[in-house]
C-alpha positions as CSV (number, residue, x, y, z in Angstrom):
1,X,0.0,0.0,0.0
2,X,2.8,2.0,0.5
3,X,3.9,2.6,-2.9
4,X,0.6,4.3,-3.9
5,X,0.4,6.2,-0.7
6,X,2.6,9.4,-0.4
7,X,1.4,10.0,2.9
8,X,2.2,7.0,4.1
9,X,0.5,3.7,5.8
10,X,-1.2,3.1,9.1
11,X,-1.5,-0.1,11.1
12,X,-4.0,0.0,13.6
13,X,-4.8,-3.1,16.5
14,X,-7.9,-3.5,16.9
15,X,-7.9,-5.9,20.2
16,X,-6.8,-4.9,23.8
17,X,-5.4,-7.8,25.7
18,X,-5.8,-5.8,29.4
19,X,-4.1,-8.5,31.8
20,X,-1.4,-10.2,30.0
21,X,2.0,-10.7,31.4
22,X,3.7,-10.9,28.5
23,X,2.7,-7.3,27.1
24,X,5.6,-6.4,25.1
25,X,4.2,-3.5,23.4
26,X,3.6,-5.0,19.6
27,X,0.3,-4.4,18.2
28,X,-2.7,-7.5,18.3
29,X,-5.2,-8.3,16.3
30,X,-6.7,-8.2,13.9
31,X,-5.1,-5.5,12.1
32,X,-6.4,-2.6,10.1
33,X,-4.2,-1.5,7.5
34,X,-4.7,2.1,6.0
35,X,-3.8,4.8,4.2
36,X,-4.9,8.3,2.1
37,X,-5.5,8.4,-1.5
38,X,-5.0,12.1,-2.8
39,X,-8.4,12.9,-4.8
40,X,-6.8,14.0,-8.3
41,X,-6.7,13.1,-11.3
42,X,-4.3,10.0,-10.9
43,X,-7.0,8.7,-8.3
44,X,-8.9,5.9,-10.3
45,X,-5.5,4.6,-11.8
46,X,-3.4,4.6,-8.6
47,X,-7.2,2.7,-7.2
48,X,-6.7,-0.1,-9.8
49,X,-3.0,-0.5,-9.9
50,X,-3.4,-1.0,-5.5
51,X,-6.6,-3.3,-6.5
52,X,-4.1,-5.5,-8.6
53,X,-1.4,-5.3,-5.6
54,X,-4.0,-6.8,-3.6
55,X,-5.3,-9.2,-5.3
56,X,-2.0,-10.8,-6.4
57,X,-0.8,-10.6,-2.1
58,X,-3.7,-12.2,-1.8
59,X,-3.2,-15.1,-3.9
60,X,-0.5,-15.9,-0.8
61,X,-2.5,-15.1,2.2
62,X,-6.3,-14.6,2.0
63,X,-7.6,-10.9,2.3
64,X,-10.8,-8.8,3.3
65,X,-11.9,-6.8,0.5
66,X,-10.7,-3.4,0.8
67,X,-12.9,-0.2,1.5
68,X,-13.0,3.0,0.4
69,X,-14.5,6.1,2.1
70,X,-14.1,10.2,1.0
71,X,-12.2,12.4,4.1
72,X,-12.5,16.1,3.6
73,X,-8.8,17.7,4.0
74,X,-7.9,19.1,6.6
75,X,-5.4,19.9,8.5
76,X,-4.5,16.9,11.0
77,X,-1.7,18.5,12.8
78,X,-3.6,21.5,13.8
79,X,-7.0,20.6,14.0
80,X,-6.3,18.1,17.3
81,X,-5.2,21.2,19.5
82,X,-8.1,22.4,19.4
83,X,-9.7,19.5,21.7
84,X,-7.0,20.5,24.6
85,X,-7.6,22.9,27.0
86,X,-5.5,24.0,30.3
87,X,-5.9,21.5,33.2
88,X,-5.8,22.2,36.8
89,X,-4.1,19.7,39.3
90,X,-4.7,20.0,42.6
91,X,-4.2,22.9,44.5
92,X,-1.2,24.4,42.5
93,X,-0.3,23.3,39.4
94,X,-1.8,23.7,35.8
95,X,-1.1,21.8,32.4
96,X,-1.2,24.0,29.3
97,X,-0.7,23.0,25.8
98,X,2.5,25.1,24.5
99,X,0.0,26.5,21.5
100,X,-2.1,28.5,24.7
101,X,-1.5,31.2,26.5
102,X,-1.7,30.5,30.3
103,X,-4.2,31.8,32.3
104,X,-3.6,34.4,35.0
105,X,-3.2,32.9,38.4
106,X,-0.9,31.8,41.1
107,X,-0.7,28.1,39.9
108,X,2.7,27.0,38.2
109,X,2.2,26.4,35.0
110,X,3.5,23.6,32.9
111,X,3.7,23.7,29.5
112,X,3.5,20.5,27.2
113,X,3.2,19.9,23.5
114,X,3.0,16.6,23.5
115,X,4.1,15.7,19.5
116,X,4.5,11.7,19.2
117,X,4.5,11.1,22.9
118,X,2.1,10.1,25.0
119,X,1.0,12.8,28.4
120,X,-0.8,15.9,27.9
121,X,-2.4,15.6,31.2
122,X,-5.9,14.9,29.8
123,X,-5.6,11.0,30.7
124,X,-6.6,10.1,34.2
125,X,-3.6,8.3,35.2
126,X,-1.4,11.4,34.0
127,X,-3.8,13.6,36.7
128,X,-3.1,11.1,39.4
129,X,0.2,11.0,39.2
130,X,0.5,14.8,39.5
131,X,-1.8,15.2,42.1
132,X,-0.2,12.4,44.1
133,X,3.6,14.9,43.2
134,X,1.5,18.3,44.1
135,X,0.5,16.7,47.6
136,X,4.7,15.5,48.1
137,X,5.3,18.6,47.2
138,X,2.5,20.7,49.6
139,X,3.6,18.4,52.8
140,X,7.1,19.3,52.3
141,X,6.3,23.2,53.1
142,X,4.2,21.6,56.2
143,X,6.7,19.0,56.8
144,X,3.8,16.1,57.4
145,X,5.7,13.4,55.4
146,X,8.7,11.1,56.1
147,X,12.0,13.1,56.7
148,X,12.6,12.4,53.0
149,X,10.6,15.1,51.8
150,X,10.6,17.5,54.0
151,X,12.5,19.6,51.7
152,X,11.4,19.0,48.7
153,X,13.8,20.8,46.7
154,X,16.5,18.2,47.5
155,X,14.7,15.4,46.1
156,X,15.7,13.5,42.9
157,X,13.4,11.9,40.3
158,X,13.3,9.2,38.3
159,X,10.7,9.4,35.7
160,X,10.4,5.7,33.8
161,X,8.8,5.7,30.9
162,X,8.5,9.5,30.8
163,X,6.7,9.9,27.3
164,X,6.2,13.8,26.8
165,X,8.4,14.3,30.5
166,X,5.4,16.1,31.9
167,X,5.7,14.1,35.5
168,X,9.5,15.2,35.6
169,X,8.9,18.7,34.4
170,X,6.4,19.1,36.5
171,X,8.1,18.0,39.9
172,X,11.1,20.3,39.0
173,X,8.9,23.5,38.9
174,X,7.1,22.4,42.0
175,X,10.9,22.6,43.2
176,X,12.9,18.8,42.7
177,X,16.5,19.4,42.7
178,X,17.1,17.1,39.4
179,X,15.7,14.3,37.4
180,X,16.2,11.6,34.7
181,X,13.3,10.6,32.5
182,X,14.2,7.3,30.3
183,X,11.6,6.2,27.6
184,X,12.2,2.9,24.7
185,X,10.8,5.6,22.4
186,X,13.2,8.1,20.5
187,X,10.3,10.4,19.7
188,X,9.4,10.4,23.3
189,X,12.8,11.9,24.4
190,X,12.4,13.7,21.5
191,X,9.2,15.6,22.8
192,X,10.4,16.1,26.4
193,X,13.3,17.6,25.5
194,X,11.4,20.3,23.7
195,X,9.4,20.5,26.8
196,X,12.1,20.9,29.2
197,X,13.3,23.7,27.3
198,X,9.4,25.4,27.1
199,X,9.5,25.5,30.7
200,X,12.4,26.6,31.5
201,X,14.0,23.3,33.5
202,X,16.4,21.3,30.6
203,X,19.3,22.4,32.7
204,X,18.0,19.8,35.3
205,X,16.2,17.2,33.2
206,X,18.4,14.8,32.0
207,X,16.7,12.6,29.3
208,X,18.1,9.0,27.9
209,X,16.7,6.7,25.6
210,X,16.5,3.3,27.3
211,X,14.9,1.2,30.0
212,X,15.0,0.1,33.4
213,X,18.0,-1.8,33.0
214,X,20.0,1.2,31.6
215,X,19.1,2.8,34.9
216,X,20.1,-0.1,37.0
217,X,23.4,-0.8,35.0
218,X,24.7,3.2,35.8
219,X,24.0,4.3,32.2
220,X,23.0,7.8,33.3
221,X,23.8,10.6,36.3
222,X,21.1,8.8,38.4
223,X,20.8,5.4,39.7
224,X,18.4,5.9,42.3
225,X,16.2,8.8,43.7
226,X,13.8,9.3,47.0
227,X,10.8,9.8,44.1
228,X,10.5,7.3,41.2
229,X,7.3,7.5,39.3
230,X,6.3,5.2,36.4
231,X,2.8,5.7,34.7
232,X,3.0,2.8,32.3
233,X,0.8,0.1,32.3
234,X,0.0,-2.7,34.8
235,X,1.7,-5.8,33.2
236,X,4.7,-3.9,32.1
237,X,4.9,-2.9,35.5
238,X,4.7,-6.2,37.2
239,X,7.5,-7.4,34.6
240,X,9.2,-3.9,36.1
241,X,9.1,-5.3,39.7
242,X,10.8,-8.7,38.4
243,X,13.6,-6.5,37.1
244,X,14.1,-4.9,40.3
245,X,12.0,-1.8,39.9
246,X,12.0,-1.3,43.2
247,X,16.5,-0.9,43.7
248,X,15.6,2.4,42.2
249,X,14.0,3.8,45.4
250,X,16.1,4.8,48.0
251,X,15.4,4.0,51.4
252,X,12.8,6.0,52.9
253,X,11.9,6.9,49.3
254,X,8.5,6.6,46.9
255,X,7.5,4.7,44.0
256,X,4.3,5.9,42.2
257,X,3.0,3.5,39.6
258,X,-0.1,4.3,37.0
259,X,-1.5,3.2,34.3
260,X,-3.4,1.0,36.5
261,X,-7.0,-0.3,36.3
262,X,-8.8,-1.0,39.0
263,X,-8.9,-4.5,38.9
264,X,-5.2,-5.1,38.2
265,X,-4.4,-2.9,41.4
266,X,-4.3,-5.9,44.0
267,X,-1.8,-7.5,41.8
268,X,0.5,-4.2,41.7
269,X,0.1,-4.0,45.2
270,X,1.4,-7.3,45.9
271,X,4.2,-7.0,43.9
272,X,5.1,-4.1,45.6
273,X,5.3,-5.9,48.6
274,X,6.9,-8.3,48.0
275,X,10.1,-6.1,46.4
276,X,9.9,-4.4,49.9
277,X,7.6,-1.7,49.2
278,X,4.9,-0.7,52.2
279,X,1.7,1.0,50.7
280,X,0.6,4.4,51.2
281,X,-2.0,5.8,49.3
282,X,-4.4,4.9,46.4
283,X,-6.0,7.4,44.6
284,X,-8.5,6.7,41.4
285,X,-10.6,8.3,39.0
286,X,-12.9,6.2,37.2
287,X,-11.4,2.5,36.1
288,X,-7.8,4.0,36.4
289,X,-5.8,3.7,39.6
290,X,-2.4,5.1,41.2
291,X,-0.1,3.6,43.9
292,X,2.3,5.2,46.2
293,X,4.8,2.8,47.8
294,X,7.4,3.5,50.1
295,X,10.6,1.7,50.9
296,X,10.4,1.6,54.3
297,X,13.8,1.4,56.0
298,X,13.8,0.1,60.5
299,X,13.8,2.5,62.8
């Protein structure tokens, strides 16, 4: 399809496996292949020579017929934007896409385009992680929380799986000293790069494309921090735990997982437990959930 489509190809799953194990990010099926045909005056011919492409592929593997439907052009990569909005979190901070101007208000502002990667702060784990950072943040001027955190701007982050970097950004305005955010995705780093520098904190966001084990193995200025966050999804999370997830937290420190549905929490939670992690809080909204875990160290 590819060779009549100058805007290229899109393969979409069309399944959701929600508690496998073995979740290894590649797409399920079936599949739905697709792709734009420009309306001109090439269109029926480019139609019959991709008719004949299919037809001989499918003399080697049988094949739906293919569909056709009209799209009015538009503009794709602006017309999106105008479905986001800013977001307020908690008590201090707000999300607004880079393409807005921020409202007027005390609240620190965090800016995010999110290009390729995922976290705009419109998805409820997103909003539970910051709210869960906000509150670490708040008890740290009112110095309710483990000795940890009562100055918050000493703490270092680890952000796994950071997407846009909006959980790392975000904890660096509301005063971290420093953080790493890793992501498997180049586009990812990619994004929150740009977002470190739209908000003013690239001087103290390092970003690295890699994994868990990167971390672990010393690949980057951070091996461990007092606040590591990962908003991923459950099972890749429970694979997490089996890779020692939970060496990243120093003792005393927090883990905050997401990407969590409500009935795949109990399962989190007792991984989490049995890496050494005591549970703090649970926060939810709707099907999603968020853990806080902390590695509690004797008296």
């Amino acid at each position: 399809m590819s060779r009549f489509a100058p805007s290229g190809v899109v393969i979409e799953s069309t399944a959701v496996i929600a508690n496998s194990n073995n979740f290894d990010g590649r797409l399920v099926g079936p599949l739905r292949v697709a792709c734009f045909l420009p309306v001109d005056d090439q269109l029926e011919e480019t139609r019959r020579h991709l008719e004949e492409a299919l037809w001989y592929l499918g003399r080697i593997q049988p094949l739906p017929e293919a569909q056709y439907r009209s799209i009015e052009d538009t503009n794709w990569a602006e017309a999106w934007k105008q479905h986001y909005r800013p977001i307020q979190i908690g008590r201090k901070l707000i999300v607004v896409p880079a393409w807005l101007e921020a409202p007027s208000g005390e609240r620190e502002v965090v800016r995010i385009d999110p290009g390729m990667a995922f976290g705009t702060g419109t998805h409820p784990s997103t909003q539970l992680c910051l709210e869960i950072i906000e509150g670490l943040a708040g008890f740290a001027e009112t110095q309710k929380v483990s000795k940890t955190f009562r100055v918050f701007r000493n703490v270092d982050v680890i952000d796994l799986g950071c997407g846009s970097g909006i959980l790392a950004i975000a904890a660096l305005k509301l005063g971290a000293h420093r953080a790493l955010g890793v992501d498997i995705d180049a586009d990812a780093i990619a994004a929150a790069r740009e977002n470190a520098e739209l908000n003013g904190v690239a001087d103290r966001l390092e970003l690295g494309e890699g994994s868990l084990a990167d971390v672990l193995a010393g690949s980057y200025s951070l091996r461990q921090a007092p606040l590591v966050l990962a908003n991923i999804l459950a099972p890749v999370i429970l694979r997490m735990f089996d890779e020692g997830l939970s060496e990243l937290v120093t003792p005393g420190g927090l883990l905050v997982v997401a990407g969590i549905l409500a009935e795949q929490a109990e399962e989190i939670t007792a991984a989490a437990l049995r890496s050494g992690l005591q549970l703090l809080m649970t926060r939810q909204e709707g099907d999603w959930v968020a853990l806080a875990a902390n590695k509690y160290t004797p008296p």
